[in-house]
C-alpha positions as CSV (number, residue, x, y, z in Angstrom):
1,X,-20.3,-15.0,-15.2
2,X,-19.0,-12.5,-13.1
3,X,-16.0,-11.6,-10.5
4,X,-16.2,-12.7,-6.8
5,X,-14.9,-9.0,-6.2
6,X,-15.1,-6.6,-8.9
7,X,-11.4,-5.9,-9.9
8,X,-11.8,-2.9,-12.9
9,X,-15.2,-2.0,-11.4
10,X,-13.3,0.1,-8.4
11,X,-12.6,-3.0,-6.2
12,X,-16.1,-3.6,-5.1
13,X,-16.9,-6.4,-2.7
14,X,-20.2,-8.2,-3.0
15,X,-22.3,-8.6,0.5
16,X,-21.7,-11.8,2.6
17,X,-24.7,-13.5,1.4
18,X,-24.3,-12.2,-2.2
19,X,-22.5,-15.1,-3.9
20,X,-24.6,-18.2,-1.9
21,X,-27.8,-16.6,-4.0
22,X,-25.9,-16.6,-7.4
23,X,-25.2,-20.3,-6.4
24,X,-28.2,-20.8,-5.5
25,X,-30.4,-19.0,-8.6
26,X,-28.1,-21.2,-10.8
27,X,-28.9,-24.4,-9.1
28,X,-32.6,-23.9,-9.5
29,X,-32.3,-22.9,-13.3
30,X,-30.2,-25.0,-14.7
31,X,-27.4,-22.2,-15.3
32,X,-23.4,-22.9,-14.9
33,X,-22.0,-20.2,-12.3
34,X,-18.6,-18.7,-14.0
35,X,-16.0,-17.3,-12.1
36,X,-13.5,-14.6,-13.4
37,X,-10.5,-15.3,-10.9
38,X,-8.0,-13.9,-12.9
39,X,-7.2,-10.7,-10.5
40,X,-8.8,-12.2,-7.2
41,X,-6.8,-16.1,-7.5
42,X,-3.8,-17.1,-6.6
43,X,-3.5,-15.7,-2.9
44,X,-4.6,-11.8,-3.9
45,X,-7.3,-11.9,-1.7
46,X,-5.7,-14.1,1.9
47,X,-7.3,-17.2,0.4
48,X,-5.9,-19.4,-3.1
49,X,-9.0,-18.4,-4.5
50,X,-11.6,-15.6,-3.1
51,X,-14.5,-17.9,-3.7
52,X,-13.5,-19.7,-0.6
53,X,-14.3,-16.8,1.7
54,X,-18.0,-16.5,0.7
55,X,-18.6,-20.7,1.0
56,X,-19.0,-21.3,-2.5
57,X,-17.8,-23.2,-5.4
58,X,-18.2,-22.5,-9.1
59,X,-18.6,-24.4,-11.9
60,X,-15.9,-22.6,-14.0
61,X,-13.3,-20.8,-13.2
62,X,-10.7,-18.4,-15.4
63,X,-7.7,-17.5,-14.1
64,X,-4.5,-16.0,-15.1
65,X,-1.7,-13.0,-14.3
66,X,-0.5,-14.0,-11.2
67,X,-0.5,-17.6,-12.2
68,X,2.7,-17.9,-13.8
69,X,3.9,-16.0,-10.8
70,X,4.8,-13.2,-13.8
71,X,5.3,-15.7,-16.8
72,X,2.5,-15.8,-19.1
73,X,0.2,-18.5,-19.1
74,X,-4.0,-18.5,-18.4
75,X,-6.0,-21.6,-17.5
76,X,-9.5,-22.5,-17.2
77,X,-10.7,-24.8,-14.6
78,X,-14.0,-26.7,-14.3
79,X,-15.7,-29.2,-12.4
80,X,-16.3,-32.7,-13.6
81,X,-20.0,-32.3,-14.7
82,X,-19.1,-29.2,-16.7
83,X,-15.8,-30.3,-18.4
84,X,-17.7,-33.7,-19.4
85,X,-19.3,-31.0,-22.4
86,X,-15.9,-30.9,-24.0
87,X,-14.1,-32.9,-26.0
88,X,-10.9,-33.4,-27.7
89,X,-10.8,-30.7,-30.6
90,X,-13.6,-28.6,-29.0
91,X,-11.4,-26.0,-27.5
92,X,-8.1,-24.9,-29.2
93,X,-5.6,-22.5,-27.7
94,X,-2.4,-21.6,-30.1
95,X,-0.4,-21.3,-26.7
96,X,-2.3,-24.0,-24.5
97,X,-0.3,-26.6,-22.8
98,X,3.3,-24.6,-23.0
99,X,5.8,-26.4,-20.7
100,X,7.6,-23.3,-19.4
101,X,4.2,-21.6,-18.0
102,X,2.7,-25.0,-16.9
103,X,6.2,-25.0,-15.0
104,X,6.2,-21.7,-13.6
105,X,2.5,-22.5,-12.4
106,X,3.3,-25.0,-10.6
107,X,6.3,-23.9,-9.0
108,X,3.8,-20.6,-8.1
109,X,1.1,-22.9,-6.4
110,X,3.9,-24.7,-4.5
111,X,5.1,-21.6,-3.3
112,X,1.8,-20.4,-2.0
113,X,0.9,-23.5,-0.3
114,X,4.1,-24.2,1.3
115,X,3.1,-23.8,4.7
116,X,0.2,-21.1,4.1
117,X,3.0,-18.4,4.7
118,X,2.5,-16.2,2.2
119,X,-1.6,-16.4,2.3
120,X,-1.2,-15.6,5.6
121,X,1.5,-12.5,5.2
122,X,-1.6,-11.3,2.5
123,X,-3.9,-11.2,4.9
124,X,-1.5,-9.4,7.5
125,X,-0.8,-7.1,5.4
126,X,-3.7,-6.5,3.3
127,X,-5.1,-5.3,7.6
128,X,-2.2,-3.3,7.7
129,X,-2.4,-1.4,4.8
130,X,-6.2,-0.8,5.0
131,X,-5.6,0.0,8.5
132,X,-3.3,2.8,7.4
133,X,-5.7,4.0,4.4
134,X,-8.6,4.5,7.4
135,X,-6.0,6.4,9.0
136,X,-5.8,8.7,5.9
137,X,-9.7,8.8,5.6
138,X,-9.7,10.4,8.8
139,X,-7.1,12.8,8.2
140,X,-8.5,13.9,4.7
141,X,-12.3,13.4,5.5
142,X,-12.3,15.6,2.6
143,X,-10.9,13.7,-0.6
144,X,-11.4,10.0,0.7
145,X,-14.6,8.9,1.0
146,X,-14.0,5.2,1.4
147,X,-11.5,2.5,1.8
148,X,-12.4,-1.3,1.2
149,X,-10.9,-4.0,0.4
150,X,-9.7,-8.3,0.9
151,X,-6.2,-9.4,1.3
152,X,-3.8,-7.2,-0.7
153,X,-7.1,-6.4,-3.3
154,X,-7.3,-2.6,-2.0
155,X,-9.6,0.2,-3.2
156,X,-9.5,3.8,-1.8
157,X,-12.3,6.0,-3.1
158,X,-12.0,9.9,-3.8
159,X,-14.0,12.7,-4.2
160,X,-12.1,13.4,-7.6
161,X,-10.1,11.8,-10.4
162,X,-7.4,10.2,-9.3
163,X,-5.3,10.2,-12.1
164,X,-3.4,13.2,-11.2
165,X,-2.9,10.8,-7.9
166,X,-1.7,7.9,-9.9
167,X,1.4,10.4,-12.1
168,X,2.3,11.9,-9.1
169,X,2.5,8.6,-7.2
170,X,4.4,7.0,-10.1
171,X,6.9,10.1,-10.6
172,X,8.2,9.0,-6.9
173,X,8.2,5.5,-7.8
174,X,5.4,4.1,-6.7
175,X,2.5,2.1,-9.4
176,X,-0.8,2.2,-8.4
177,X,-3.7,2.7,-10.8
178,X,-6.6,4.1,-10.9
179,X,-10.1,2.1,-11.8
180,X,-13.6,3.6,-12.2
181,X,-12.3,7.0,-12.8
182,X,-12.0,7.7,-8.7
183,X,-11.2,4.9,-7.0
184,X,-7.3,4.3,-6.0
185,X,-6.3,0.5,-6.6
186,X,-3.7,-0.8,-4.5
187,X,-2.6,-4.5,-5.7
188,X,1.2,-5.1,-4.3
189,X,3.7,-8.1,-4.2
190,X,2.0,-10.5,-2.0
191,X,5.6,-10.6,-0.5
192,X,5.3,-6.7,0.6
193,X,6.3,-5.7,3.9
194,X,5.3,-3.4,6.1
195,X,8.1,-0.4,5.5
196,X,7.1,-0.5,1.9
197,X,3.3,-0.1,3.1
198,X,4.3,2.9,5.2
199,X,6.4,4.1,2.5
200,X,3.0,4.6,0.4
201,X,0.8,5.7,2.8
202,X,3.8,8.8,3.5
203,X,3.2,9.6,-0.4
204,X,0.0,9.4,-0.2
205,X,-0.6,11.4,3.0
206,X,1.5,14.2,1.2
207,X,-0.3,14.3,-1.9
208,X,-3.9,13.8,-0.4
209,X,-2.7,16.8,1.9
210,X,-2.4,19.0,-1.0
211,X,-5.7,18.2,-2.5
212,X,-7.6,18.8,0.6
């Protein structure tokens, strides 16, 4: 069980070959291979899911959050073979099978899917922002250490804590977090547009400034 791309753990991306030789280990043992999709599905990463960019599939898959395209609602997925182990009564959910959030699902796939727009804006501007952030490594060799990332599934690394980063960023209206004490997430609207990009990376290229 794990994440495709470590989310909390400071947006870390496995190596290209990483995930085939999970697949793989559980194929010769016997041993389902559980994906944690809830931050990397639905389009985050350029892709509907982020398994698909390292030519895998699992055999169960959580996801969640941007689902419901902001209503609540969580879902796990599985394959045939896997899914045969349950049966009616096995798994109980007090909120399982609400019609409003299977709605708004739906309506959110569709929307994602309609034409491969909006997968394709994320991985526009998930270059263009990590473009920028490179920009600001070399500007502030100093504080940032490291920018990496997939899609609009961004992590900036520091020298420090960057929670003094996060208020500051938040006091001018911007939300970004901060994950594994020193790394900067960046996770927004897959809809975001270039000005609000370049609005960030001005904040950011002020604060930074003042820390270096």
């Amino acid at each position: 069980m794990l994440e495709p791309i470590q989310g909390e753990g400071g947006v870390k991306i496995p190596s290209p070959d990483y995930l085939k030789s999970v697949r793989e280990l559980c194929d010769a043992h016997g041993i389902l291979l559980i994906l944690d999709e809830v931050q990397t599905g639905m389009g985050r990463t350029g892709k509907l899911f982020a398994y698909e960019h390292f030519g895998i599939k699992p055999d169960i898959m959580s996801l969640a959050k941007g689902l419901g395209g902001g209503f609540p609602i969580g879902a796990m997925l599985a394959t045939n073979a896997a899914a045969a182990a349950f049966r009616p009564g096995t798994h109980a959910s007090t909120f399982g099978g609400n019609p409003l959030g299977c709605a708004a699902a739906i309506a959110t796939l569709e929307t994602l899917l309609e034409d491969g727009f909006i997968l394709d804006q994320c991985r526009r501007m998930g270059e263009y922002f990590i473009e920028g952030l490179l920009q600001l490594k070399k500007e502030h060799p100093g504080v940032i250490t490291d920018v990496r990332g997939m899609g609009l599934l961004i992590g900036m690394e520091l020298t420090t804590e960057c929670g003094s980063i996060v208020k500051a960023c938040l006091e001018r209206g911007v939300i970004i977090n901060c994950t594994s004490g020193n790394v900067l997430r960046f996770t927004p609207p897959l809809i975001v547009q270039e000005r609000d990009i370049d609005h960030v990376l001005d904040i950011l290229d002020d604060l930074l400034g003042r820390l270096s």
